[in-house]
N, C-alpha and C positions, 0 to 999 in steps of 0.2 A: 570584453564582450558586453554590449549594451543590451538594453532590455529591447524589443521589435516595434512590442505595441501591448498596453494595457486593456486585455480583454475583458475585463471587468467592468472599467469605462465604456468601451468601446460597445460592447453586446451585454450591459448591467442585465436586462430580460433574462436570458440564457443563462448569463451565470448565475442568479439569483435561484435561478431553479433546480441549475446543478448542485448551489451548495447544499439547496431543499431536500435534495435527492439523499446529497452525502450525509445529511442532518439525520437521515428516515435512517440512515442504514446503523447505525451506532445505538438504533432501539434495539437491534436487537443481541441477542446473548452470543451467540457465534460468531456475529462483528465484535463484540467486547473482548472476547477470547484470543482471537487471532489479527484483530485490528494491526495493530503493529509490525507484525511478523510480515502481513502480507505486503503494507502498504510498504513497507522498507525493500523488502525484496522484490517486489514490482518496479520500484525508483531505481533499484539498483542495475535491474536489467535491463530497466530502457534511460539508461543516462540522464535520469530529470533531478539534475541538484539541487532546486528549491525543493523538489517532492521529498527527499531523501532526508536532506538539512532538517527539516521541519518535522518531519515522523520520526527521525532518531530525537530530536528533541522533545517531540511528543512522549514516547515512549518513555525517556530518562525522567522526566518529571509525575509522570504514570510509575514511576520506580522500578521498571527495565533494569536488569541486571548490566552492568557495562561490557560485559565477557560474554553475556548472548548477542549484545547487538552487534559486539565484534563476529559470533560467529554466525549470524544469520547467511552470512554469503557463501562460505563452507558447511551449513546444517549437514550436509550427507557424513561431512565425516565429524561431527561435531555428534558429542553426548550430551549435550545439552537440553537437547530437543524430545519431547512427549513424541510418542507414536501420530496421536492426533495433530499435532505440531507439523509434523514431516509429512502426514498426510496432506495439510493445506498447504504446507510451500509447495509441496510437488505440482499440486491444483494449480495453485499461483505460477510456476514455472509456465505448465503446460498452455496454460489462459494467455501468460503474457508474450510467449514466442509459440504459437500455434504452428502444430506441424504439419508437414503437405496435407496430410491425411487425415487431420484431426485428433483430437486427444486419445488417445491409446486404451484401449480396453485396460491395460492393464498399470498405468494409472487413475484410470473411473473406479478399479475394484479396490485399489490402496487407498483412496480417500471414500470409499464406500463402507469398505471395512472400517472407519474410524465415525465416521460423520452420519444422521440420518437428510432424509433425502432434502427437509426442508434446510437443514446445515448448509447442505451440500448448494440447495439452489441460491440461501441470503448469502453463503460466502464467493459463491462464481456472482450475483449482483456487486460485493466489494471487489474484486479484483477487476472487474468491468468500471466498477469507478474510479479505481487509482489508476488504470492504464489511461481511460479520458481526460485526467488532471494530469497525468507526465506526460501526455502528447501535448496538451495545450499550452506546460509550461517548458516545454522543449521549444516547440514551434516559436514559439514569442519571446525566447531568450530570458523565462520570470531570474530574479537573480536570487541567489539562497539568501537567506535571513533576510531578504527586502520587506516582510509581512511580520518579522518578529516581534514588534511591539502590537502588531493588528489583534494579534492570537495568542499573548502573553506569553512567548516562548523563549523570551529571553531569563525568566524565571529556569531553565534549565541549567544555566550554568555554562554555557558551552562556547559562549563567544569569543 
């Protein structure tokens, strides 16, 4: 599978703003906290392997446990996971496969009961951002590790 087309060349504008966007979100304390968690489980549910490749590397060099990142795709039945932990994947779940009806009352009250409201709105702006980078690098075929020297992630170990 080849790469489609380089959107970064292609609409440098656009992306430049989006990574701007991505830049903003990492000020704050509830993207530092659950960063990882969401952006791995967002890649994982919408099949984007550069996104995925590049967050569990992230993660591992951030010193991610090797045994949670295996379990972030199982967290429900995994002990691994803080209450508030499970509260965001669930958010994350809900965000990234939106259901007929909308997010469920009673997933808004399991991440309400963990999170406050401004938590609750910076971490639904990150999951809104990893689903924009795993469509974009879906849609274009991006290939995993092609960015690894860009973002020093070959410093992880992993290849």
């Amino acid at each position: 599978m080849s790469q489609r087309l380089n959107y970064f060349q292609v609409s440098a504008d656009l992306s430049k703003h989006y990574m701007d966007f991505s830049a903003s979100l990492k000020k704050k304390a509830v993207i530092k906290e659950f960063n990882d968690l969401v952006t791995i489980r967002a890649s994982q549910i919408n099949g984007c392997g550069f996104c995925l490749d590049m967050h569990i590397k992230q993660a591992k060099i951030g010193g991610e446990r090797e045994l949670r990142l295996h379990h972030i795709a199982i967290w429900r039945e995994s002990q691994l996971f803080s209450a508030r932990e499970r509260a965001a994947l669930a958010w994350t779940e809900a965000l990234t496969v939106l259901p007929p009806h909308g997010v469920s009352d009673a997933v808004y009250e399991q991440v309400r009961g963990q999170l406050s409201e401004e938590e609750i709105s910076d971490l639904t702006f990150l999951v809104v951002g990893i689903n924009g980078w795993n469509r974009l690098n879906v849609a274009f075929r991006t290939e995993p590790g092609s960015a690894d020297a860009a973002f020093g992630l070959d410093k992880a170990g992993l290849n």
